[in-house]
mmCIF file of the N, C-alpha and C atoms, coordinates in Angstrom:
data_MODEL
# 
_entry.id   MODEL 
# 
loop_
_atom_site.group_PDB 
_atom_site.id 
_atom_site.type_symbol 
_atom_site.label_atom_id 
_atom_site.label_alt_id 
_atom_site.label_comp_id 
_atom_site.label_asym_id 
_atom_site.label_entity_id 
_atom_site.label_seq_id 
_atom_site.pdbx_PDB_ins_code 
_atom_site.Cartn_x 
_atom_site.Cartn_y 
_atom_site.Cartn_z 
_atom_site.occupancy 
_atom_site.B_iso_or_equiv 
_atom_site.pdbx_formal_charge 
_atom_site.auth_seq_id 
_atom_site.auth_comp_id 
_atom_site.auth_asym_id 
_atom_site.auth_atom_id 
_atom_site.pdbx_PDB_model_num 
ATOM 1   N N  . UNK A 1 1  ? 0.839   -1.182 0.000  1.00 0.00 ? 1  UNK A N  1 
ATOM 2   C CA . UNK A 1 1  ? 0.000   0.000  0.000  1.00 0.00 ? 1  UNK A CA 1 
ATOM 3   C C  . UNK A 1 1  ? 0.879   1.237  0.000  1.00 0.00 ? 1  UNK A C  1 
ATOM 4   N N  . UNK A 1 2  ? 0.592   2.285  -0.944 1.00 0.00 ? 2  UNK A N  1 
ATOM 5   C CA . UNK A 1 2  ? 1.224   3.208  -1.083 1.00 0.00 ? 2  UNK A CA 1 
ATOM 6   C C  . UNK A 1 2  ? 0.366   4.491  -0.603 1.00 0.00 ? 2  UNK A C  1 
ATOM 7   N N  . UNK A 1 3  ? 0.823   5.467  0.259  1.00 0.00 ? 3  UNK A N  1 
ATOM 8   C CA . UNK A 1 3  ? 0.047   6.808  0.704  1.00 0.00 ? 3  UNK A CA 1 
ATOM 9   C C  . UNK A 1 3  ? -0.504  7.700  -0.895 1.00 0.00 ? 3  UNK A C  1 
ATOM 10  N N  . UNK A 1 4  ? -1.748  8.126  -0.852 1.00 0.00 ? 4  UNK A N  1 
ATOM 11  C CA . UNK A 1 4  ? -1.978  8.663  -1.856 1.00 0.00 ? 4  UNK A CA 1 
ATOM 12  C C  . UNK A 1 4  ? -2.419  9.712  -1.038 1.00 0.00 ? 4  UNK A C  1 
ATOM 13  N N  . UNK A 1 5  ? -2.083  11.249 -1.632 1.00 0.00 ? 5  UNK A N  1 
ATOM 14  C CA . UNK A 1 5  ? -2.422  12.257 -1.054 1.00 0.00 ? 5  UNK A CA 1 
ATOM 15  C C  . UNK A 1 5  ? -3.490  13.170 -1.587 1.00 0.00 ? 5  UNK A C  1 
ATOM 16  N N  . UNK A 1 6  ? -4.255  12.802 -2.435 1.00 0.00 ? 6  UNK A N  1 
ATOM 17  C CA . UNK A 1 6  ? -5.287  13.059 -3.222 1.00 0.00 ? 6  UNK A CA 1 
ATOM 18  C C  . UNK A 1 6  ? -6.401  13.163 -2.410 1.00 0.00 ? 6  UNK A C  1 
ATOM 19  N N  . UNK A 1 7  ? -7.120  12.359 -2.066 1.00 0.00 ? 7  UNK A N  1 
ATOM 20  C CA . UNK A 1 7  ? -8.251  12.408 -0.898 1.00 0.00 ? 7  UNK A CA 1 
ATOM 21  C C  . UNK A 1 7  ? -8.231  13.248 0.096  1.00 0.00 ? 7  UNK A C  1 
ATOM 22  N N  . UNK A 1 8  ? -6.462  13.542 0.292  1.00 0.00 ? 8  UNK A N  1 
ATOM 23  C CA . UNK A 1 8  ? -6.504  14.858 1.484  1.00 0.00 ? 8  UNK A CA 1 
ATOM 24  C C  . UNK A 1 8  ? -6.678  16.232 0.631  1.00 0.00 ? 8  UNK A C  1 
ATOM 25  N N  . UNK A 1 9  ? -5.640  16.122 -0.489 1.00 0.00 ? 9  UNK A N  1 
ATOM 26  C CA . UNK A 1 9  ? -6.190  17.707 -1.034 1.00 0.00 ? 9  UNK A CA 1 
ATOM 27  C C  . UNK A 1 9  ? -7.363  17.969 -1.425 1.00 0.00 ? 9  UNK A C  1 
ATOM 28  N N  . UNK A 1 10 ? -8.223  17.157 -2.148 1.00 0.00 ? 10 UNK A N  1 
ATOM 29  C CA . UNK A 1 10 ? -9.088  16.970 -2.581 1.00 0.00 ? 10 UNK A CA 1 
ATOM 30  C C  . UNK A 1 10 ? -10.494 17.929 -1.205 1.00 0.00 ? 10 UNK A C  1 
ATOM 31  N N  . UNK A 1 11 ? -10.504 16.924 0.290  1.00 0.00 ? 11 UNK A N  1 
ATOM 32  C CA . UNK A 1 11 ? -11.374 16.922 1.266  1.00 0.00 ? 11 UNK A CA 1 
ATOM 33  C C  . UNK A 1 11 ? -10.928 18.247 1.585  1.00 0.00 ? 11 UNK A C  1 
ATOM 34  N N  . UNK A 1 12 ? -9.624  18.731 1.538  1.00 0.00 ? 12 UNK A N  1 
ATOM 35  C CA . UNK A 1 12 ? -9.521  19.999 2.179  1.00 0.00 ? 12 UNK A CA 1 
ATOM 36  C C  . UNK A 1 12 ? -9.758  21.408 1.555  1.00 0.00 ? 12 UNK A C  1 
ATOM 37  N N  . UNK A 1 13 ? -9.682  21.246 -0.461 1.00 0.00 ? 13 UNK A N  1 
ATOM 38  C CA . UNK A 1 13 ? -9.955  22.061 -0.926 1.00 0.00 ? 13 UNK A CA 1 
ATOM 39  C C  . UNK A 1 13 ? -12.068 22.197 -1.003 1.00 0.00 ? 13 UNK A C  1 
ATOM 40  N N  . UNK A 1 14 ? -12.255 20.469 -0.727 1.00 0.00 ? 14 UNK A N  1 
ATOM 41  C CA . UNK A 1 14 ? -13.864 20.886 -0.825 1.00 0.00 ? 14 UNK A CA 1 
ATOM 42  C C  . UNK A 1 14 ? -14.297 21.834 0.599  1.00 0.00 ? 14 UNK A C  1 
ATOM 43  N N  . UNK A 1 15 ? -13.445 21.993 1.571  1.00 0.00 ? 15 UNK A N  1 
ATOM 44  C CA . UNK A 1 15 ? -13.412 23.017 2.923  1.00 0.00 ? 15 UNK A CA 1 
ATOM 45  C C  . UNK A 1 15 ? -13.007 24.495 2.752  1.00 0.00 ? 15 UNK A C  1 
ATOM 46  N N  . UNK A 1 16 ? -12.199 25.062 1.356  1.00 0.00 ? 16 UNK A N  1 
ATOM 47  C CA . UNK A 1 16 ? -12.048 25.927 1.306  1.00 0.00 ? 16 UNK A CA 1 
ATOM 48  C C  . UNK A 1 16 ? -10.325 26.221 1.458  1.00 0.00 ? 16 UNK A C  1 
ATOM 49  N N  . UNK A 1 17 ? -9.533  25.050 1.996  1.00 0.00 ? 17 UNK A N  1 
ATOM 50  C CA . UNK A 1 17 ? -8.227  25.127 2.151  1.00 0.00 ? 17 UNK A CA 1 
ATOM 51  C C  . UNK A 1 17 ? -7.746  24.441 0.942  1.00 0.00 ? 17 UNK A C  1 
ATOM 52  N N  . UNK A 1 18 ? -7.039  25.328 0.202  1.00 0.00 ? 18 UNK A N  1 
ATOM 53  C CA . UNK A 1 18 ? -6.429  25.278 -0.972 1.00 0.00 ? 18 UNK A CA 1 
ATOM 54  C C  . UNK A 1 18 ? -4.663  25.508 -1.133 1.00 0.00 ? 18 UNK A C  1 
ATOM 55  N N  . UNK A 1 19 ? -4.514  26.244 0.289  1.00 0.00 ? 19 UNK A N  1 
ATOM 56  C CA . UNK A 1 19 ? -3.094  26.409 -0.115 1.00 0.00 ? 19 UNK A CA 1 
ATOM 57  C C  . UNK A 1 19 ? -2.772  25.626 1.771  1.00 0.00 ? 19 UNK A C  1 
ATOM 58  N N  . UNK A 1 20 ? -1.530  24.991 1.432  1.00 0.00 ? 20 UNK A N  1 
ATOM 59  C CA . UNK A 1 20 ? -0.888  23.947 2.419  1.00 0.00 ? 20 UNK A CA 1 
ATOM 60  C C  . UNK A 1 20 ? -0.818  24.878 3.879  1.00 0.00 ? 20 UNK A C  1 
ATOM 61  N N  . UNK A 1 21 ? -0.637  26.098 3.834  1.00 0.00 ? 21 UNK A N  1 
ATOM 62  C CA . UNK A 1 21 ? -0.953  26.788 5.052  1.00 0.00 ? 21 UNK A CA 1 
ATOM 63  C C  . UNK A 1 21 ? -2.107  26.661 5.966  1.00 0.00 ? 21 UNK A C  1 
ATOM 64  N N  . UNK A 1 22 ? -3.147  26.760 5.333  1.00 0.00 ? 22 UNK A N  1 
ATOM 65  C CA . UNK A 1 22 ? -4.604  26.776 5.090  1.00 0.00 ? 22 UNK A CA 1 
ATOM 66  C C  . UNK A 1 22 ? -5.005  25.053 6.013  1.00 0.00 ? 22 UNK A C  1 
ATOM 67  N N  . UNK A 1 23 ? -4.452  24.052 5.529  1.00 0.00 ? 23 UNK A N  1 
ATOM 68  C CA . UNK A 1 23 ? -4.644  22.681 5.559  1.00 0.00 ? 23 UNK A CA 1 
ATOM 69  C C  . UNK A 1 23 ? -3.747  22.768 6.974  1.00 0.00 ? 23 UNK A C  1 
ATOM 70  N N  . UNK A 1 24 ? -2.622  23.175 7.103  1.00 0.00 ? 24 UNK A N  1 
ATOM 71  C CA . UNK A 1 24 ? -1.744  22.765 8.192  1.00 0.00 ? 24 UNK A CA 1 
ATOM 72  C C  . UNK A 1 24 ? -2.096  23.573 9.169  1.00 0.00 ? 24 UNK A C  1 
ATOM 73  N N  . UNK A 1 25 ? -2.595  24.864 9.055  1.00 0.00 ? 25 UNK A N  1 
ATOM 74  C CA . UNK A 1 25 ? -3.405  25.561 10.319 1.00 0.00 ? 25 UNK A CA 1 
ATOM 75  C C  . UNK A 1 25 ? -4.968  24.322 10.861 1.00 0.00 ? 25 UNK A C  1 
ATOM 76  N N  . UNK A 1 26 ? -5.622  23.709 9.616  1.00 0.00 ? 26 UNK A N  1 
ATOM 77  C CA . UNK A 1 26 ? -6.808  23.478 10.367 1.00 0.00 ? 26 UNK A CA 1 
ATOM 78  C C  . UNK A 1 26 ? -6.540  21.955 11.316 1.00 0.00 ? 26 UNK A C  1 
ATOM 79  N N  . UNK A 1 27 ? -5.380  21.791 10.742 1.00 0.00 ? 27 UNK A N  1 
ATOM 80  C CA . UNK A 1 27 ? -5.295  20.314 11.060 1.00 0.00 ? 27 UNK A CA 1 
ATOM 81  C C  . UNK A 1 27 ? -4.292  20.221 12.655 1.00 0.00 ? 27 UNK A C  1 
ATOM 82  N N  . UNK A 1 28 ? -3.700  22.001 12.025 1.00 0.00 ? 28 UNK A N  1 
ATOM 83  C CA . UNK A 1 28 ? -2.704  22.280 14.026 1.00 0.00 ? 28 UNK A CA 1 
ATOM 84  C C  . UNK A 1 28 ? -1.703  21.199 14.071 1.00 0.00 ? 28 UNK A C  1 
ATOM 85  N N  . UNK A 1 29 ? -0.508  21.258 12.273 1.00 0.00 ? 29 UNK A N  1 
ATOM 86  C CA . UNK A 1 29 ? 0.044   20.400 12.394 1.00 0.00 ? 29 UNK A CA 1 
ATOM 87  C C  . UNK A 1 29 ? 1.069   21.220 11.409 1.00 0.00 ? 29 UNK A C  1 
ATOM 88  N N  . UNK A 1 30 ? 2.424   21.352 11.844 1.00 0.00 ? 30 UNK A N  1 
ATOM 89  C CA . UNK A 1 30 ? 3.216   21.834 11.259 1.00 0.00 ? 30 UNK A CA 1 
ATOM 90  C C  . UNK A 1 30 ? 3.508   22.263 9.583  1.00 0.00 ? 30 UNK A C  1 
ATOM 91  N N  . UNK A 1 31 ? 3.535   22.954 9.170  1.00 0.00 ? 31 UNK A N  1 
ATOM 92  C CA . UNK A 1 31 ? 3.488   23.186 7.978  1.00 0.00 ? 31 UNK A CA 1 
ATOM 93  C C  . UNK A 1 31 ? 4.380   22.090 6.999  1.00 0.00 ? 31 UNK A C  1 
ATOM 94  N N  . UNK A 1 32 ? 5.685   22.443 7.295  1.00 0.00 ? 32 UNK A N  1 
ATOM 95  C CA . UNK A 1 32 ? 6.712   21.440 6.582  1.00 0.00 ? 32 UNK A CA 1 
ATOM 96  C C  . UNK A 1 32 ? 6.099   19.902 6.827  1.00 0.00 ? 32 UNK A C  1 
ATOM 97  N N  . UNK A 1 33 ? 5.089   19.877 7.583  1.00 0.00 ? 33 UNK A N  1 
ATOM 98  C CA . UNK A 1 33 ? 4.954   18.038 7.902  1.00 0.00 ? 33 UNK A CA 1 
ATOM 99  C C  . UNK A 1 33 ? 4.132   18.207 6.657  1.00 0.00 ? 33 UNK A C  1 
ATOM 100 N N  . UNK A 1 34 ? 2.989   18.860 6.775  1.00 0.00 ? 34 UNK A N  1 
ATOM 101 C CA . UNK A 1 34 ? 1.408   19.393 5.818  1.00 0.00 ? 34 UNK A CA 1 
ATOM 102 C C  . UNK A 1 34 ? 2.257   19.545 4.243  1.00 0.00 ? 34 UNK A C  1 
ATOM 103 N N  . UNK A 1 35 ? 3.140   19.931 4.214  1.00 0.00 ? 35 UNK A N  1 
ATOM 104 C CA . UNK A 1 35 ? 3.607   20.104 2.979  1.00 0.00 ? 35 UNK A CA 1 
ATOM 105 C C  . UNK A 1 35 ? 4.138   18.810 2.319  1.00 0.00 ? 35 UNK A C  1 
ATOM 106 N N  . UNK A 1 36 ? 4.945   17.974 3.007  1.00 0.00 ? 36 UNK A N  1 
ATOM 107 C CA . UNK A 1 36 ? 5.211   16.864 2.819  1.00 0.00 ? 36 UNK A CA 1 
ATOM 108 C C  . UNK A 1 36 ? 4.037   15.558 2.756  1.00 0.00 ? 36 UNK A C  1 
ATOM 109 N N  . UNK A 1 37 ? 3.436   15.914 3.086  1.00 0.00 ? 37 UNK A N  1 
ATOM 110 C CA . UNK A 1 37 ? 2.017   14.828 3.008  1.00 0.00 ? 37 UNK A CA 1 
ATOM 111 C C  . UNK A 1 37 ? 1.085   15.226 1.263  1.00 0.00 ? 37 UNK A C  1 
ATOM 112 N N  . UNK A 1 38 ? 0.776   16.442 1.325  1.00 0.00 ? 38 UNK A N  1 
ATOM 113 C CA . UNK A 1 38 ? 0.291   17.267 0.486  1.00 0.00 ? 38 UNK A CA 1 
ATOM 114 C C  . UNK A 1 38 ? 1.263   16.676 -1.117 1.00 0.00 ? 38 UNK A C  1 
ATOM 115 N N  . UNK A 1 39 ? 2.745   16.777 -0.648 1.00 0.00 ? 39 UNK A N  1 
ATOM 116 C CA . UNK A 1 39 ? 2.907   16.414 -1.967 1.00 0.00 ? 39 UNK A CA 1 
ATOM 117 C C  . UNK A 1 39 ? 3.758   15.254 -2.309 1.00 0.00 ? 39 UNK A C  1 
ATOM 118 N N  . UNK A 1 40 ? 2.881   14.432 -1.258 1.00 0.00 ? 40 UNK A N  1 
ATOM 119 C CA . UNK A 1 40 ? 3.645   12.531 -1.839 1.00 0.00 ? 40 UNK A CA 1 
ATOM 120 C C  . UNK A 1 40 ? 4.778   12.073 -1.087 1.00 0.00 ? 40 UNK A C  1 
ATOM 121 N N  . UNK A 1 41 ? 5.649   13.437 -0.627 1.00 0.00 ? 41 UNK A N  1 
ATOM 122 C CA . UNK A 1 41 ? 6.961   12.960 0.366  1.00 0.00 ? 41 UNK A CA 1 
ATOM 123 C C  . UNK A 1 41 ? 6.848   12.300 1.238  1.00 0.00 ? 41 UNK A C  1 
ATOM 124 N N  . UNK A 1 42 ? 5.944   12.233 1.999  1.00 0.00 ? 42 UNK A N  1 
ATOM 125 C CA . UNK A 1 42 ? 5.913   11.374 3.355  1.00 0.00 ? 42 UNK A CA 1 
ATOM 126 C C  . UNK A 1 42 ? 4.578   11.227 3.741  1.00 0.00 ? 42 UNK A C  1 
ATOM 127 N N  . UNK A 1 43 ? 4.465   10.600 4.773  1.00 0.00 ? 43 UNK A N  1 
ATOM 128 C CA . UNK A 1 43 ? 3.169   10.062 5.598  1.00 0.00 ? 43 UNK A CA 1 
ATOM 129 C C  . UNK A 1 43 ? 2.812   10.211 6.600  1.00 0.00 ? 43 UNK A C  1 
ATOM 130 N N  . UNK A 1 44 ? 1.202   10.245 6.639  1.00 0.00 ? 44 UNK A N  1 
ATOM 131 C CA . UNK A 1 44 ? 1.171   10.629 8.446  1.00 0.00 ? 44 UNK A CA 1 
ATOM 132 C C  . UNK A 1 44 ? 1.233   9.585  9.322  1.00 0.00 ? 44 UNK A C  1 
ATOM 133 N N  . UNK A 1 45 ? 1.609   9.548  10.377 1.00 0.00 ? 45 UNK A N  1 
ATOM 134 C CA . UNK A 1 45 ? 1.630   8.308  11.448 1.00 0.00 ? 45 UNK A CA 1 
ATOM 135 C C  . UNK A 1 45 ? 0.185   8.410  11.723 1.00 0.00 ? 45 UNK A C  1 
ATOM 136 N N  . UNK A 1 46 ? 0.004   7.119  13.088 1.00 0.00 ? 46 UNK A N  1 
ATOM 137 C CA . UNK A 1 46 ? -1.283  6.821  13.504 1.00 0.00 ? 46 UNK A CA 1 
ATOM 138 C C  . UNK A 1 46 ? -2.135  8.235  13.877 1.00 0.00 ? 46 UNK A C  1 
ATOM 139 N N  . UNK A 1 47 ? -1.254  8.628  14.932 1.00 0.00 ? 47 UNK A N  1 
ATOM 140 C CA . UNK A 1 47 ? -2.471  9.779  15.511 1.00 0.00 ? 47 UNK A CA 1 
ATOM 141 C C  . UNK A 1 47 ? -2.732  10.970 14.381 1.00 0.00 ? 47 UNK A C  1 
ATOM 142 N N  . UNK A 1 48 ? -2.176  11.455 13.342 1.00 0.00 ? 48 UNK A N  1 
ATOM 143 C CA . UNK A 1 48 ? -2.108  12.714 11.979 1.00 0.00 ? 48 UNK A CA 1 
ATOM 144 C C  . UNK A 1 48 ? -2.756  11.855 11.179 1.00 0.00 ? 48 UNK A C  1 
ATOM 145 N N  . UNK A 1 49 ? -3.022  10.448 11.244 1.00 0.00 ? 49 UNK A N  1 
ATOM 146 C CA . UNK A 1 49 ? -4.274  9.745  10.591 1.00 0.00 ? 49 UNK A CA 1 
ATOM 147 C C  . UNK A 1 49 ? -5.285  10.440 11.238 1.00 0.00 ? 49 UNK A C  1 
ATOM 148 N N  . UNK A 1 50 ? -5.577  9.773  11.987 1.00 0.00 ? 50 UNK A N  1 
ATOM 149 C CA . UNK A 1 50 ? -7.065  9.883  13.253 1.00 0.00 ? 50 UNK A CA 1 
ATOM 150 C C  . UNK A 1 50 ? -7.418  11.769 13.111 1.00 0.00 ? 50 UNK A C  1 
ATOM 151 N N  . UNK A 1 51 ? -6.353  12.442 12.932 1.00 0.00 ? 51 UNK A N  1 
ATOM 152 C CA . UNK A 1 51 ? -6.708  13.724 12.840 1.00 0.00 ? 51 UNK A CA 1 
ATOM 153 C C  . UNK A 1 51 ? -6.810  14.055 11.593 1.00 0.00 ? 51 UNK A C  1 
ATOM 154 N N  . UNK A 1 52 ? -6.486  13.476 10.472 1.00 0.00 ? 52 UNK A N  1 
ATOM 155 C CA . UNK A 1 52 ? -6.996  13.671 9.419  1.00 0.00 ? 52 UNK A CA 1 
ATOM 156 C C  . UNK A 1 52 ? -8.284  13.756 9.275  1.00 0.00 ? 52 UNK A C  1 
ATOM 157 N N  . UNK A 1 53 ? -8.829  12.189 10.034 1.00 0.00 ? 53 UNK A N  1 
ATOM 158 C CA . UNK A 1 53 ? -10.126 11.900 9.475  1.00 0.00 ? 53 UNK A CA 1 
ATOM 159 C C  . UNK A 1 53 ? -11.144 12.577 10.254 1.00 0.00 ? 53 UNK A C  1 
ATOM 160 N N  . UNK A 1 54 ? -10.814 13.184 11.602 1.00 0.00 ? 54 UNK A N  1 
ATOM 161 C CA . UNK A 1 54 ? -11.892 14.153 11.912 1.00 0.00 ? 54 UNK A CA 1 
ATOM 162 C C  . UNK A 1 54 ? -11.654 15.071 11.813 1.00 0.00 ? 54 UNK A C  1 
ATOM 163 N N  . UNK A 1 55 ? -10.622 15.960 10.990 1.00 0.00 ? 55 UNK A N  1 
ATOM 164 C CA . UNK A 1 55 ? -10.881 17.152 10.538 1.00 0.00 ? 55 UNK A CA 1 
ATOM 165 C C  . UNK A 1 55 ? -11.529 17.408 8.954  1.00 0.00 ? 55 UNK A C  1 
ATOM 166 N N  . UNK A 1 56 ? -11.469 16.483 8.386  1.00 0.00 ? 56 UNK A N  1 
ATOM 167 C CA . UNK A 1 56 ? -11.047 16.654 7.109  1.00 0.00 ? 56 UNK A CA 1 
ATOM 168 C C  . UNK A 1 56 ? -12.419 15.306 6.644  1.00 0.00 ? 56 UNK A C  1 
ATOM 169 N N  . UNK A 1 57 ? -12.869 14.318 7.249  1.00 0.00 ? 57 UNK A N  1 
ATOM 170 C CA . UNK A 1 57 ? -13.602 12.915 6.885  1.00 0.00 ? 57 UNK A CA 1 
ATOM 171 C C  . UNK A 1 57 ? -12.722 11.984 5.909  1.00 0.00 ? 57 UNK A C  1 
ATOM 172 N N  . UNK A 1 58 ? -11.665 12.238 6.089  1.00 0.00 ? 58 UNK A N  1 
ATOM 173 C CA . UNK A 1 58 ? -10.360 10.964 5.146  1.00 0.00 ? 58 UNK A CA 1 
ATOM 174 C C  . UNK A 1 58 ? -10.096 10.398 5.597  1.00 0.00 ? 58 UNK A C  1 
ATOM 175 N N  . UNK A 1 59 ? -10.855 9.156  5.566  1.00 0.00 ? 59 UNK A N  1 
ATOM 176 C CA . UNK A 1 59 ? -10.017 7.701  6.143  1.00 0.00 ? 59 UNK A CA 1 
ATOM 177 C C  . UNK A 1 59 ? -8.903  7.281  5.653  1.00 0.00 ? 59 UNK A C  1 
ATOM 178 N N  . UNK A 1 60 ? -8.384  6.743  6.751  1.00 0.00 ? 60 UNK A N  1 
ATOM 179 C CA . UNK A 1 60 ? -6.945  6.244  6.649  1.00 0.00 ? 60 UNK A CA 1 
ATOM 180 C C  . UNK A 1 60 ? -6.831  4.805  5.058  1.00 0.00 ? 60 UNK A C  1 
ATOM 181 N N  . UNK A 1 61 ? -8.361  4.606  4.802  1.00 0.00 ? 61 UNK A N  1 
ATOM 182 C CA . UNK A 1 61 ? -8.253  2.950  4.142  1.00 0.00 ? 61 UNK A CA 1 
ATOM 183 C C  . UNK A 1 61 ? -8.290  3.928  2.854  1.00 0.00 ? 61 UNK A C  1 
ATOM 184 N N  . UNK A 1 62 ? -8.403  5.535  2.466  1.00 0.00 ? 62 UNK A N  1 
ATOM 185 C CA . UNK A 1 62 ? -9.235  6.192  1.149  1.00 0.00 ? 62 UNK A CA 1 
ATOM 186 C C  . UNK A 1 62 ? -7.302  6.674  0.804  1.00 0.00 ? 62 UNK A C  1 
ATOM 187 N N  . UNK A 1 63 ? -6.777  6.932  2.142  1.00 0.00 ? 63 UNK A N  1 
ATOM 188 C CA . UNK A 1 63 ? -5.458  7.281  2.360  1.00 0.00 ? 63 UNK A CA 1 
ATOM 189 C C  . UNK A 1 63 ? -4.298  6.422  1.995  1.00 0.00 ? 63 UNK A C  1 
ATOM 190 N N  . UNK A 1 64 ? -4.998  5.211  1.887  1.00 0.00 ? 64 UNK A N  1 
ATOM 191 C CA . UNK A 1 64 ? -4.216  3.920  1.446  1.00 0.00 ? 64 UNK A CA 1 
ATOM 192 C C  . UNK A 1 64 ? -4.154  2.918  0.636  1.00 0.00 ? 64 UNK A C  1 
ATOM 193 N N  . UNK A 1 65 ? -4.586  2.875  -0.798 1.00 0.00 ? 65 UNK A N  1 
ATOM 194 C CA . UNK A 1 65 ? -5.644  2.285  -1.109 1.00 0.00 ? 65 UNK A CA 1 
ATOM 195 C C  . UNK A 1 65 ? -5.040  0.798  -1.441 1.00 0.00 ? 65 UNK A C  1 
ATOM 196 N N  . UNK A 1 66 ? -5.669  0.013  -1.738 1.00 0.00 ? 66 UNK A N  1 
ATOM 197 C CA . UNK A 1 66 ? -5.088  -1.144 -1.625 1.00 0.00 ? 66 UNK A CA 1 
ATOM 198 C C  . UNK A 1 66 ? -4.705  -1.051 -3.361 1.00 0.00 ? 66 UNK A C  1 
ATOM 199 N N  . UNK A 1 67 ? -3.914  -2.359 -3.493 1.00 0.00 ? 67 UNK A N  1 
ATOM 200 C CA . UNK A 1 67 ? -3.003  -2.370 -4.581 1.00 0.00 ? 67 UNK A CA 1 
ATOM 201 C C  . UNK A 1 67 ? -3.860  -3.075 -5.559 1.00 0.00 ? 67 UNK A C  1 
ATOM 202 N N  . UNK A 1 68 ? -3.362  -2.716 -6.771 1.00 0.00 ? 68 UNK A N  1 
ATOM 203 C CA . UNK A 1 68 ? -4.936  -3.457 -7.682 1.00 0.00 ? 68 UNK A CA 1 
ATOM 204 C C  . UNK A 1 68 ? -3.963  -4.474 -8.585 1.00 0.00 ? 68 UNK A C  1 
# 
């Protein structure tokens, strides 16, 4: 399973957060982390899951998708 970061930009621009500032203020999670998620570099651990999905409604399984 590979992190796809689509479902997060996607959930956060349907909120009105469009630029990675925007996303990393609502989520109260460092910018450089928000930036790195945002564009494929890295991943969130367990708990920046769990806060994904109640800030944002992105499950961790939409975050992951299985391999086809």
């Amino acid at each position: 399973m590979a992190f796809d970061p689509r479902p997060l930009r996607t959930a956060a621009a349907a909120c009105g957060d469009n630029q990675v500032t925007q996303i990393a203020a609502r989520l109260r999670a460092p910018y450089s982390t928000v930036r790195r998620w945002t564009g494929g570099q890295g991943e969130p651990n367990g708990p920046a899951l769990a806060n994904i999905e109640r800030t944002y409604g992105v499950t961790a399984a939409s975050l992951y998708p299985a391999a086809e």
